[in-house]
Each structure stands twice: as structure tokens, then as C-alpha cells.
N, C-alpha and C positions, 0 to 999 in steps of 0.2 A: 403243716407240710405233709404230716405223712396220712393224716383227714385223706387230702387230697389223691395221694397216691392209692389211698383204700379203695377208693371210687376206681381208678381202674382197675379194677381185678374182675369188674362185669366183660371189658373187653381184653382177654387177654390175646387174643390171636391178634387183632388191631394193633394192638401195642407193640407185640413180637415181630409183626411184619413192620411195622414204623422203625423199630430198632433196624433191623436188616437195609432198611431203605437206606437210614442214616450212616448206617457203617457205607453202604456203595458212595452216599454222597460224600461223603468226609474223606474216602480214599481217595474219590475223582479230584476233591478239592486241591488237597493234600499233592498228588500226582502234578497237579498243573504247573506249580513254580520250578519242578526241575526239569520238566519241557521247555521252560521258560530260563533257564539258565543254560541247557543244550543249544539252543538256539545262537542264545550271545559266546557258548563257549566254544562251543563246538560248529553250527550252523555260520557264524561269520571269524570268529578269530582260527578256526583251525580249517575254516576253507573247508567243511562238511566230512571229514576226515574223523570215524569216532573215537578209534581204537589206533595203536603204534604198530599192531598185527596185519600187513598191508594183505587186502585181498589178491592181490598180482604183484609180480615182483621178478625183473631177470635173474636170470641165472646166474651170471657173473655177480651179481652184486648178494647175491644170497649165498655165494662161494664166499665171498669177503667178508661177511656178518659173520660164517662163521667161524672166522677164525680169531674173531673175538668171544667166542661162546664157549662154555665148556664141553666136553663130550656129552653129558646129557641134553644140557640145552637143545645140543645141534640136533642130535638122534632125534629132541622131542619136534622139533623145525621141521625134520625131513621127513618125517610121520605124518606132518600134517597138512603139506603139499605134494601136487602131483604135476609133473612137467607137462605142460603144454603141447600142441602141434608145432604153435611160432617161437618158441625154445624160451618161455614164458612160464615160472612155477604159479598154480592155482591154488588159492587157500580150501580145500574140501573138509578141514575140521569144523565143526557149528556146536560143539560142545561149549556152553557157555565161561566154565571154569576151568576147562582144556584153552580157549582163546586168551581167558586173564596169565594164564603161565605162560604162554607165549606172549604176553605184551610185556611181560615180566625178561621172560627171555632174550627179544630184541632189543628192550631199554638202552641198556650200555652200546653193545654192540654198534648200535646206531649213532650214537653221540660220538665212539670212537673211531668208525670211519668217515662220519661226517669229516670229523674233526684230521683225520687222516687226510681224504681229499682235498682239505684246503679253503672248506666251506665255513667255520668258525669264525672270520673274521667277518664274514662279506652277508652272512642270511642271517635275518634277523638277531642276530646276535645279541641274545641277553646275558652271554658270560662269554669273555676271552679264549684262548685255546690254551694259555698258559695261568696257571695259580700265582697268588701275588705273594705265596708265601704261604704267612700265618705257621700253620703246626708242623707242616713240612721238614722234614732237617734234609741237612746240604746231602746229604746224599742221595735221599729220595729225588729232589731238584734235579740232581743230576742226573737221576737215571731217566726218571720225567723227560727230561729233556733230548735225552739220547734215543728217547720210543716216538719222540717225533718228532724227530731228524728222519728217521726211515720213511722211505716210502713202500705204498703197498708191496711191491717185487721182495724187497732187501725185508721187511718184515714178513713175509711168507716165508721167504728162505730162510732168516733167524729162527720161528717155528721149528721148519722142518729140518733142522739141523742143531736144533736141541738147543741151541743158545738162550732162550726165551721159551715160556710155556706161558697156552693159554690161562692157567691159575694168574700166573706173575699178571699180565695184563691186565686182569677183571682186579687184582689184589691194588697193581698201582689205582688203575682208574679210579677203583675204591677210595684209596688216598686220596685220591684227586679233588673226589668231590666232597669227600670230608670237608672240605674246605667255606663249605657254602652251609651246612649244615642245614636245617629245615627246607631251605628251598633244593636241596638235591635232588628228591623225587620230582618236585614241581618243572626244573633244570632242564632232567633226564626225560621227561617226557614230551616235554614241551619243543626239545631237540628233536626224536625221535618221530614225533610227527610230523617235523618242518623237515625231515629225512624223508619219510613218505610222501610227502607231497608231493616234493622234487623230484622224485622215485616214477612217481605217475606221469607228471611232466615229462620225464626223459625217454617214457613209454610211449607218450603221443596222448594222453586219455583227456579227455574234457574236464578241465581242474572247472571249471563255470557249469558245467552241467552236473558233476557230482556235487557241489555246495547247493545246487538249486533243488537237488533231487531230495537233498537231504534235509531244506527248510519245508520242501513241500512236504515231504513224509511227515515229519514232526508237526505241523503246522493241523494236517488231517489228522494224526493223533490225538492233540490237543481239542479239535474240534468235537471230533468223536467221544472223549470223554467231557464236554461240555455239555454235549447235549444229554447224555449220559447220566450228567449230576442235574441240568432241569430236569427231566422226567423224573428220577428220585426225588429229586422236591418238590413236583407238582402232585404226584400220589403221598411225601409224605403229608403234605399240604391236602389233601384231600381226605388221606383213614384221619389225620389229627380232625379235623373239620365236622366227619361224622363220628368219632366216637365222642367228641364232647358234645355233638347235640345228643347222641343216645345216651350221653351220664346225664346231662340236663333236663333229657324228658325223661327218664327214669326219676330224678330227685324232684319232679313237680309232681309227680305219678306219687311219688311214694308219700310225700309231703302232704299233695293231697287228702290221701286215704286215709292218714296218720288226722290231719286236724278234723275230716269227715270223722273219726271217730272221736275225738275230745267232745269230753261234757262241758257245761258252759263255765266248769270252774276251771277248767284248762284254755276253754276261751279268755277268762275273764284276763287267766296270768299271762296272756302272753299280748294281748290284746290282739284288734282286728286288723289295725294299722302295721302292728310289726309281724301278723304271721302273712299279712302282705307283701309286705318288702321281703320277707326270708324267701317268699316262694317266688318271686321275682326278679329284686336286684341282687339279693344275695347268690342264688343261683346262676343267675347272670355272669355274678363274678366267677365264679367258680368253673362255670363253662369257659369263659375266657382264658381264664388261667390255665385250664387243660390244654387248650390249645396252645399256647403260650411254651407249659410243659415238653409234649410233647415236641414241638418242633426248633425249642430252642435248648432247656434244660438238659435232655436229653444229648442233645449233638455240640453243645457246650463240651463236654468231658471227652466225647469221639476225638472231637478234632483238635481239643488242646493237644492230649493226650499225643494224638497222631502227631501233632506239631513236633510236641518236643522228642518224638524221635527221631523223625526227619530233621530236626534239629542236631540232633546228637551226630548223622553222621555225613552232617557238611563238612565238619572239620577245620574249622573254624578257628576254634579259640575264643568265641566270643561268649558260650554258654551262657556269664552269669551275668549279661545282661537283660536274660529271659528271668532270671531271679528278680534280678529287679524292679523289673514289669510286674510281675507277678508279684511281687513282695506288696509293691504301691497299690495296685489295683485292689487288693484284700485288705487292705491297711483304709485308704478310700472309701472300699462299699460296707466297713465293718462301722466307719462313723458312721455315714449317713443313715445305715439303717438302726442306729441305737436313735438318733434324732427322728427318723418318721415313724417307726412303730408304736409309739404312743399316741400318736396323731391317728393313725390308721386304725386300731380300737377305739380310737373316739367319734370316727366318722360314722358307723355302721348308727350306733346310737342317735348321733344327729340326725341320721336320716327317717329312722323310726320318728324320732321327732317333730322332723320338717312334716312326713304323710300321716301323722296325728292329727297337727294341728288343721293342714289341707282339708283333710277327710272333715274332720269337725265345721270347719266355713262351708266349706259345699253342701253339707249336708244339713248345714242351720240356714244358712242365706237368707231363709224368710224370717224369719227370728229375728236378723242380725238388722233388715232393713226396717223391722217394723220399730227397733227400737234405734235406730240410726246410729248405731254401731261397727259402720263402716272403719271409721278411718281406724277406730282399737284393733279393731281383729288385721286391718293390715298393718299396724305395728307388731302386733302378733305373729305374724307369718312373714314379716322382714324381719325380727330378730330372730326367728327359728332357722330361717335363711341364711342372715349375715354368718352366723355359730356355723352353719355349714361352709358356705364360702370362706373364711377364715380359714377352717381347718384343711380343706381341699390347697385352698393358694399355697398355704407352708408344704405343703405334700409336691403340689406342682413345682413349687420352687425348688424343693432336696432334689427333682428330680432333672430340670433343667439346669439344678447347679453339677449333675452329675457326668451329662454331656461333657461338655466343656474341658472339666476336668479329665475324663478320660481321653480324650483327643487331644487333650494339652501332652498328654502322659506319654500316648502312642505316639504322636510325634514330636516327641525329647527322645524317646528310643528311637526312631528312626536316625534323627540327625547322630546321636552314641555310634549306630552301628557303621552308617556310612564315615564316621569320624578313625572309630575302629578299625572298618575295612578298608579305608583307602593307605592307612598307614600300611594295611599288608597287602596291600595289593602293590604299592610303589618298592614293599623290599621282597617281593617277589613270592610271599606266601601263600598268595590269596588271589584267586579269579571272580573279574568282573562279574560274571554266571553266579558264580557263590554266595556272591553278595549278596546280589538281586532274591537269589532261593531264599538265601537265610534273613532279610528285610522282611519276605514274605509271609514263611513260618511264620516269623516272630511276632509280626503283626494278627495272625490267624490265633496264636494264642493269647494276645493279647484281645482280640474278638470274642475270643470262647468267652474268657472273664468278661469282658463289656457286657455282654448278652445273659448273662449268671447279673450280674449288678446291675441291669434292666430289669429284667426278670422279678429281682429280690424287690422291686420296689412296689410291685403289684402281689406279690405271695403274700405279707403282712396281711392285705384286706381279706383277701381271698381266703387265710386261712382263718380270721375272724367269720367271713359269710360261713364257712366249713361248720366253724364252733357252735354258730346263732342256728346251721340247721339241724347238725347234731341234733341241739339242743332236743329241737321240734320233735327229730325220728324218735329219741331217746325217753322223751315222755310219755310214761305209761299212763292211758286213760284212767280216772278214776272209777268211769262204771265202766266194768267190760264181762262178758258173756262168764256163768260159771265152764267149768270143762264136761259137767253132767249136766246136763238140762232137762227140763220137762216138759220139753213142745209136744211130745206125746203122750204124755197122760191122761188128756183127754180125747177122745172123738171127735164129739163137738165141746164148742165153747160157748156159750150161754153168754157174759159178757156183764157175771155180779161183782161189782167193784167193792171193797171192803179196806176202810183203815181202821186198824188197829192200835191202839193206845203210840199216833206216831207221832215223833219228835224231828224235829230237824232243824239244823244252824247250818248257815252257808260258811264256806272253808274260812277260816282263821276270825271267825266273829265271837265275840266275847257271849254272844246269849242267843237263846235258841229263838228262831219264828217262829215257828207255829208247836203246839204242847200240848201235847195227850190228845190226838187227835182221831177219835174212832166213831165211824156212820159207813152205812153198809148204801151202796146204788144198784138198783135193780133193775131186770130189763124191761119194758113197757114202762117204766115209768121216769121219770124228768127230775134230775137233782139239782136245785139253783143252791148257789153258794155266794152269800153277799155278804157286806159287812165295810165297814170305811176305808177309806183309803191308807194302803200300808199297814191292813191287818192279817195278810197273809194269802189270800182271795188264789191268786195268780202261783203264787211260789206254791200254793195247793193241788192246783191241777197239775202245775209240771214236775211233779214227783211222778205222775199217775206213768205218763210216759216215760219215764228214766232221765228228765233232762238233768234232774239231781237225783242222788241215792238216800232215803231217809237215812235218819242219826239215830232214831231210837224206834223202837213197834217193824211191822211191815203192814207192807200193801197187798192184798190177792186180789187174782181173778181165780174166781169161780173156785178158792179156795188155794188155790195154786200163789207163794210166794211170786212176786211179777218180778224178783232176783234169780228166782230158778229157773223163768224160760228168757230165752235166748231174743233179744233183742228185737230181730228180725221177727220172730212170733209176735211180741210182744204187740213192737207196729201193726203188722198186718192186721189185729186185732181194734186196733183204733182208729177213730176220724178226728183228727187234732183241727183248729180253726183257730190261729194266734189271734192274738187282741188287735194287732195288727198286719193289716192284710197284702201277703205276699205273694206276686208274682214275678214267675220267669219270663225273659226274654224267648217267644216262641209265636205262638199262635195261642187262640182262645182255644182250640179242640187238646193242643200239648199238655195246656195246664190245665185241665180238665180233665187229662187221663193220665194225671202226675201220677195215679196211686198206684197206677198196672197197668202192663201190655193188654191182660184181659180184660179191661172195661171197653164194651160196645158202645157204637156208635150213640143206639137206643137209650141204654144207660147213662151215657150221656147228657143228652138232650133231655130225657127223663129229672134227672140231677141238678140242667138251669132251669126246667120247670120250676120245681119245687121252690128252687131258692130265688125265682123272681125275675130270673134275668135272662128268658127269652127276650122279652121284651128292646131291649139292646142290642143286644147277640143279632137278632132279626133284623133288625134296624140299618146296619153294618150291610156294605157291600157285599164284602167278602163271609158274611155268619160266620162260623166258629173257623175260619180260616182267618179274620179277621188280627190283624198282627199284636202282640202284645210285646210296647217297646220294655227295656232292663228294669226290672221293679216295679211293673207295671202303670209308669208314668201318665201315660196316654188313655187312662181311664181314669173315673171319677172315684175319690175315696169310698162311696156306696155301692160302686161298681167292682169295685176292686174286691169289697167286701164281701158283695156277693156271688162273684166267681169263687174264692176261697170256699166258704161254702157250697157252692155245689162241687166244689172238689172233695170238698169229704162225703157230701154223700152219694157220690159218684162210685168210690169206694166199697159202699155197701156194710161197712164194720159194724161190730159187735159193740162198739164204744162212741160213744160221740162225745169230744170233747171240745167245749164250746168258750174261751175266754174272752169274753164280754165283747160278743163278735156279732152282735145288733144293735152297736153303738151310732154307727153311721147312718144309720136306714131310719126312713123316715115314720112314724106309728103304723098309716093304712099297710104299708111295705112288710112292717115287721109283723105287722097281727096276720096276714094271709101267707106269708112265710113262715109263724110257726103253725099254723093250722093245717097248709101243705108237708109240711116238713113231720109232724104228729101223726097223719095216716103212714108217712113214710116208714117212720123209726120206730114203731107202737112196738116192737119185738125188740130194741135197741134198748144199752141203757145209753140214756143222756144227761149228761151234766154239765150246768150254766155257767160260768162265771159272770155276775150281773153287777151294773151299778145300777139300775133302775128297778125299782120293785114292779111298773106299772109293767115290766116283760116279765115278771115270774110269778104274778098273783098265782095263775092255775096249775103251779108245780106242783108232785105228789109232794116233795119234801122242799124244804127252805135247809138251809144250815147255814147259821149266824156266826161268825167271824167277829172278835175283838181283840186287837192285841195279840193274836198270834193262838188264841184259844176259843174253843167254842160256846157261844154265849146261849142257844139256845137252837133245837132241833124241829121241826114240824109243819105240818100247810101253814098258811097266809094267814086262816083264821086264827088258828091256834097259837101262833107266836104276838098276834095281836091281841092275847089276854094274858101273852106268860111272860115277853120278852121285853125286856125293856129296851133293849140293846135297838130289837127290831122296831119295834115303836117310835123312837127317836128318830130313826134310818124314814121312817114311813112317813111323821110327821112334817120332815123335810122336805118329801117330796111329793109328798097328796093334798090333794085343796081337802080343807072340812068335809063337803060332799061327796068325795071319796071315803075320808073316811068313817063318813056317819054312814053309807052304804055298807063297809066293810061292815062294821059295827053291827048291822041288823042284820 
């Protein structure tokens, strides 16, 4: 997991604007259910009416409010309207927390002249005008009872004749509603509005045109933050989208460059197959998962978060069924995933496995039919499969069994809360609106966690892909440049190749190939190096280049350690020609000027001179535009061979190094190829890798190979009176006539 997070710190401003986006979308989200409970609370149960603070109001009847108010109340009342032309007070306060003190203030007032005019029994009436008792004592009742007997006139004059004070009133009223205890407030306001209403009604005002004005407002606000929260999610959907292809193509880029430089004993460990799929599926994943990341992980925590405080202040009472949810949902995604993370490090493996084994059929096919080993190898690549599939289906299923279960979960809390809330909405605690808001919340956090436990079911793989690239970026090559180097030490470079008493064992082999191995190559002259099969022939040359680093002695050019110059030197300096012959997907002119931007045209053409294969080239519709499909398929293995060759010597180096790269060509092919090739390189040095002695009779030098040691040094003739080694080698492959001519 935190792999993953490390990877974005290339895009931190992406990330930072993604955050910002999700906070606007989580607010808008967040915002919407108590638009959505205004509507039912306020838009149709209170007739579009928001507040108890009426925007208009007679004067008579705001005379009569306040003589339910105390002195401050009132003063704060008549501060905050201004009379009319038509003898109508105007609300001109817009102070947000100045209007809540006046809805504060009108509350009672409101309830007690309703309740004064005679309106208690007959409008909507969710409470009597009289208390049934309960904590009251007889005296109280009684005096209860004697404040409303009075009518408005007789309680005016009681005021202002000292008998009664506005304390006493708001004190009884007090009492009164003690009575009701949690639903008081709910009571008092819910009066107070059905006061206002009436209030507007008796004014003449359009009670249908103010609820209509006030679904459409709200209706437009809703919309507005709707669209609000797509546009945030469509940008965050769009930085998530590009910064996980820019971590993606960075981690194929760096991947890349990382196995470009491994030697082939960093090839060997990690094989070809799985630095495939790391750079690939693995990556793959990991891009998915960013994105996943950012637009889900991320805004999982916003809007729980945000949930549960909007949670907190519906007021409710229903809190710890948010526990619950959440208690289960953690409880849920903590099994599943003890169950599929062991699956999930096992799949990445399988997979390396399955594109092993692929890799291997594909690339044998011919092999596989010559020896009609069809139906094994697809037993082979259906149990490599089955192991996959197996392990995928258990994964798929933890993850379809997880659905289910979450949906089971969220809606058990759904029916809890409407179970909960209708009990308090039937004893008056609790508004329809409220419900609905807090069903919402609740489920929006119960979202957050779904989308966290989605989530967690794909982060296990991904942070295995993470582990398996690590891996890659983390491994230091074994040959890599000293920090001094001697690319300049010389001027020029002449191009004398020298081993020195050199040793060498491939990584973790119990005995060395090749031992004490020291012959000097010179330029103008031809070094063949033969010897049987598996005596080190091949593992010889490719020291020369760095593809391994010797174990014991060194290697120079022109006296120069080839550890001291730097890599890049090193190459420029040679013309390598592998045993087998490799082409890129391009054109015949690409892979012909593989070596350098500066090889000419001339150079060129010069280059499949030598090595034989205008002939072909010419042939071709298209000449060196001629296409060369991947691997160079579409050409014949002699063909193949000898474009490789003129690729190095297209190059022009000081080195030619040759691993038994005239094996394909046919004798007339190869004798005027190396006699082209001789005027070419006469200043070069060259060295053979040979299995056939009849291509390196006219070498200045032979070097004899046995066993990983050198069996004997010197021309054709000379090893045919000293070497046994070569003698045996010769006998096998010269008729008598050959070599009774040697002989003489």
C-alpha cells in the first residue's frame, strides 16, 4: 500500500487538485439530503414557510406577541422590523443569528396566542390547549386555568395593571410545556409556524404561490449543486485517468532502462517471461489501482467523515446505529481479506508461470510438431491455466460473496432506522425530512466502507505487482560503469584485445568455465577460437563485450582494463554478430544503421556489399525500405545472418566479434564473404567463434578450447603437428585429401 502511494509523489499537484475536487464533490454530495429533507419538511409539511420569524406580519397581532415576550425579546422584535405604508411591519433584519434569536423569541409567544384565540383545538392540533396533568400541582392547574379563561382585552389589562407580569406567563407556559418534555421544542415550533401561516392567510398572501416558490428555489439549488458534484467528478475522473497513465509510463520507462541495463545474470534470475509480465500486467495493475485510489480511497474517508457529522446534527438519537454499520462492515472486509490475500500472492506467480510456459510452445512449435508432442504440451499449458483459473475463481468468489453481503447489511440498517424513526416520528420527536436525511447519511457512510472493501480486494494484487517491480527497479546490475573511467586515455584506439591469466564461473556454479585463459588479438589480423561443443567457445567472446564480468585475470584494450572504460566506450569500440541472428521489427535500411545515426547511406550499401546481400536487398521491391517483420521472420535464416553482419560492419569498429555467425551460409557465400570482408577489416582486429575448421584454415591465429582451458595456440599448420585437441577436431571434419594436403 504505501509502494503504491510512493509512486504518487511524481504527481503531487494532480493529487492535490484531485483532493480539492473531492472535498467540493463530497460537500455537494453531503449537501443534497438536507435539501432533500427541506423539501418534505419544510417545502410540503409547513407549506414553504422556513423559519417561525414571519417576513410580514400586522401590527395588531405583533402588539399581541408581545405581550407574551419579555422586555428584551420585544425591544429585540421591534429593532428588527419597520412599519409599512399599508400598516403592515417588514422584516429588514437578514442577520443570520440575529433571525435564529428571533425565531427563539416568537416560539412561545406564538403558541400562546394562538392558543389564546381559540385556535388549539381546531388547526392542526398535535397537542390540546390544556395539560393532562403529569407534574403540575393543583395550584399550578389552577392558575393554568385562570390565564385561559382571559381573553386577549382582560389579559392586556391584567399586565398593565400589575396583576400578572410577562416573567409569570413565559414561567407558567414554561410549566406547561414541561409537560411534553422532548417534543417541546418540536411542539413549540411546529405551532408557531401553523401561526404564521394563518398569519399570511389573514393578510391575503398566496399560501400556494409561496410553497411553490420555495420548492422551486430549493429544487434549483439542488440542481445546481448536482451539477456541481458531476463536473468535480468528471475532472476528478479525468487528473485520476492521466496521472496513472503518467505513473504507468514512467514505471515502463524506468523498468525498461533498469533491465536494458542487467547482465545476463540478472536476465537469467529473473527470467524473460516474468520481467515480461512485471512490465506489463503488473504494472497494469498498479495503474488500475491508482486510479481506483485516487477516486475512490481518497473520497471514501471525505465523505464518511463528512457523513458522520451531518450525522451528528440531525438529532436523532439514532447515532449508534452508524456503529453498527460500521462496526459489521470492518468486521466483514477484515475476514475476507485474511481469506484472499494469500490467493492474491499466489496469482502474480501463476501468472509468470502460465507466460513461461506460452512463451516456451510458441517459440518451440517446430520442435513440438516434429516430435508430435502436441497433445503434452497442451496438458502442459492447461494445467498451468487450470492453477490460474482455480486461483482467480476463489478471488472472484470472496469478491461476489462480498456484494451481497454488504447490501444485505445496508439494507438491515435501512429497515433499523425507518424502524427507529417512525417510533419517533409517531411520538412526535422526529420529522419525516430527518429521517429521510439521516437514511441517507447513513447509507453514504456505509458507501464510504463498501467502496474501502471494494477497493481492499484489488490493493493485495497490486501491492504484490508493486513488490515484483520493486523488485526489478531495486536490483543493482552486476556490471555497471566504474565512477572514473578511461574513455580518455587514449586518442585513438587501435583495437588489441588481450586475456590475461582469465577465469570465470557463471553466478552461483560450483566450478569455473573457462581457466587461465591469456592470448593477445591483433589488428590486421583474424583470431578463430574453436574447440567442442560446451568448451567454452561462446561464454569467451562474451566476456570480451561485458555480457559477464570475468572471476579471475582481466581483459584490455589496447592495454586499458575494458572494466575501466565505461560501457558505452567499450561498445562503440566493437562489432558483435551473435551466433544467432537478430533482427528488429523496421525496415532493412533501420537495421543496418542499428549502430549510429552517423552511418551513410554509402556505408551502408557498402556494408551489404561485403556481407553478400545486395543480392536480396536488390531483389525486394521496396531495397533497403524493404520491411523487416519482429525477429526478422520474413527472411531466411542465411538472410537473417547476413544482414547482422553487415550491421557490424556498417559500424566500422575497431573489434569484430564474430560467434560462429557463418554457420548458415552456404561454402561459395562464405569464401567471398570472408575475402570481401578481409580487404574490409585488414586494420581491424577480428575474432571467430568457429565450429568448422574448413572457415578458419587461413587464420593468423587458431586458439584451441577444451574444457574450459586452452588446449593449444597457433596457425592451421602448426596446431596440426602440436595439438591433439585440434587434430581430433580436424579429423572429424576433413576427408583424408584434406588433410594429406594440410600435411604437405
Amino acid at each position: 500500500m504505501l509502494k503504491l502511494f510512493r509512486y504518487l509523489k511524481e504527481c503531487k499537484l494532480s493529487v492535490l487538485a484531485i483532493i480539492l475536487l473531492l472535498v467540493i464533490q463530497a460537500m455537494c454530495d453531503l449537501g443534497l439530503p438536507q435539501y432533500t429533507s427541506d423539501i418534505v419538511d419544510v417545502g410540503i409539511q409547513q407549506g414553504g414557510i422556513e423559519r417561525v420569524t414571519p417576513d410580514r406580519i400586522r401590527s395588531d397581532t405583533l402588539e399581541d406577541l408581545e405581550l407574551f415576550m419579555s422586555d428584551a425579546d420585544a425591544a429585540l422584535v421591534d429593532a428588527a422590523y419597520t412599519l409599512d405604508a399599508d400598516g403592515t411591519y417588514v422584516l429588514t433584519e437578514r442577520d443570520k443569528d440575529a433571525v435564529a434569536a428571533l425565531d427563539e423569541a416568537f416560539g412561545m409567544p406564538m403558541l400562546l396566542l394562538d392558543m389564546k384565540r381559540g385556535r388549539s383545538e381546531t388547526d392542526a392540533g398535535q397537542t390540546s390547549a390544556m395539560p393532562a396533568g403529569g407534574t403540575l400541582t393543583e395550584e399550578q392547574m389552577e392558575q393554568f386555568r385562570r390565564f385561559s379563561a382571559m381573553d386577549m382585552d382582560q389579559l392586556r389589562a391584567a399586565v398593565a395593571g400589575g396583576v400578572i407580569t410577562r416573567e409569570q406567563i413565559n414561567e407558567m407556559a414554561g410549566q406547561f410545556l414541561a409537560q411534553y418534555g422532548d417534543q417541546s421544542e418540536l411542539i413549540v415550533e411546529q405551532k408557531a409556524l401553523l401561526f404564521v401561516k394563518n398569519e399570511y392567510a389573514a393578510m391575503g398572501l398566496d399560501l400556494n404561490r409561496i410553497q411553490m416558490n420555495y420548492l422551486l428555489l430549493t429544487g434549483a439549488k439542488m440542481l445546481g449543486i448536482s451539477l456541481l458534484m458531476v463536473a468535480a467528478a468528471i475532472l476528478v475522473g479525468l487528473l485520476a485517468s492521466r496521472t496513472a497513465a503518467k505513473i504507468g509510463m514512467n514505471l515502463r520507462g524506468d523498468v525498461f532502462k533498469k533491465v536494458v541495463s542487467f547482465s545476463s545474470a540478472e536476465i537469467d534470475r529473473f527470467s524473460t517471461a516474468s520481467l515480461i509480465t512485471r512490465s506489463t500486467n503488473d504494472i497494469q495493475q498498479v495503474q488500475m489501482v491508482v486510479v481506483m485510489l485516487l477516486r475512490i480511497v481518497l473520497y471514501a474517508p471525505i465523505i464518511g467523515i463528512g457523513g458522520i457529522i451531518k450525522v451528528s446534527h440531525t438529532r436523532t438519537g439514532m447515532g449508534w446505529i452508524i456503529g453498527v454499520a460500521v462496526g459489521s462492515a470492518l468486521a466483514l472486509v477484515a475476514v475476507l481479506m485474511c481469506l484472499a490475500m494469500p490467493k492474491f500472492k499466489k496469482m502474480q506467480t501463476l501468472v509468470d508461470k502460465l507466460n513461461l510456459v506460452s512463451r516456451e510452445i510458441l517459440t518451440g512449435i517446430p520442435v513440438i510438431r516434429a516430435f508430435s508432442r502436441e497433445k503434452h504440451e497442451e496438458k502442459r499449458f492447461d494445467l498451468a491455466n487450470l492453477d490460474l483459473k482455480k486461483t482467480q475463481l476463489f478471488t472472484n468468489r470472496v469478491m461476489t460473496f462480498m456484494m451481497p453481503c454488504m447490501m444485505l447489511l445496508m439494507n438491515g440498517v435501512s429497515i433499523l432506522i425507518v424502524w427507529n424513526g417512525g417510533h419517533g416520528i409517531d411520538a412526535g420527536t422526529m420529522q419525516v425530512g430527518d429521517m429521510i436525511a439521516f437514511i441517507t447519511y447513513t447509507m453514504q457512510i456505509v458507501m464510504a466502507f463498501l467502496m474501502i472493501a471494494m477497493i481492499s480486494i484489488m490493493l493485495p494484487r497490486a501491492g504484490v505487482a508493486a513488490n515484483r517491480i520493486n523488485e526489478v527497479l531495486e536490483t543493482a546490475p552486476t556490471i555497471r560503469d566504474k565512477r572514473k573511467v578511461k574513455d580518455n586515455e587514449k586518442e585513438s584506439w587501435k583495437g588489441v584485445v588481450s586475456f590475461e591469466d582469465v577465469s570465470f564461473r557463471y553466478p552461483d556454479a560450483g566450478a569455473d568455465v573457462l581457466e587461465h585463459i591469456s592470448f593477445t588479438a591483433k589488428p590486421g589480423e583474424t583470431t578463430a577460437i574453436i574447440g567442442s561443443t560446451g568448451s567454452g567457445k561462446s561464454t569467451l567472446l562474451n566476456l570480451i563485450p561485458r555480457f559477464f564480468d570475468v572471476s579471475y585475470g582481466r581483459i584490455t584494450m589496447d592495454g586499458v582494463d575494458i572494466r575501466d572504460l565505461s560501457q558505452h566506450k567499450l561498445h562503440e569500440l566493437l562489432g558483435y554478430v551473435p551466433q544467432k541472428g537478430i533482427l528488429f521489427s523496421g525496415d532493412i535500411e533501420s537495421n543496418l544503421k542499428f549502430g549510429g545515426s552517423d552511418i551513410t547511406d554509402d556505408a551502408m550499401r557498402e556494408a551489404a556489399a561485403i556481407a553478400q546481400a545486395c543480392e536480396f536487398i536488390d531483389s525486394k521491391s521496396e531495397g533497403y525500405q524493404s520491411p523487416i517483420a519482429q525477429g526478422g521472420t520474413n527472411v531466411s535464416g542465411g538472410q537473417k545472418q547476413r544482414l547482422s553482419i553487415a550491421r557490424a560492419i556498417a559500424k566500422n569498429p575497431k573489434v569484430f566479434l564474430f560467434d560462429d555467425s557463418f554457420s548458415a551460409l552456404d561454402y561459395k557465400t562464405d569464401v567471398v564473404l570472408r575475402r570481401a570482408l578481409n580487404e574490409k577489416v585488414k586494420d581491424a582486429t577480428v575474432i571467430i567463434v568457429a565450429q568448422r575448421i574448413s572457415t578458419i584454415l587461413h587464420a593468423d591465429q587458431i586458439v584451441v578450447l577444451n574444457e574450459g582451458k586452452i588446449a593449444g595456440i597457433g596457425t592451421h599448420g602448426a596446431l596440426m603437428q602440436t595439438c591433439a585437441t585440434y587434430q581430433e577436431i580436424a579429423r572429424s571434419q576433413l576427408s583424408e585429401a584434406e588433410l594429406g594436403g594440410e600435411g604437405a
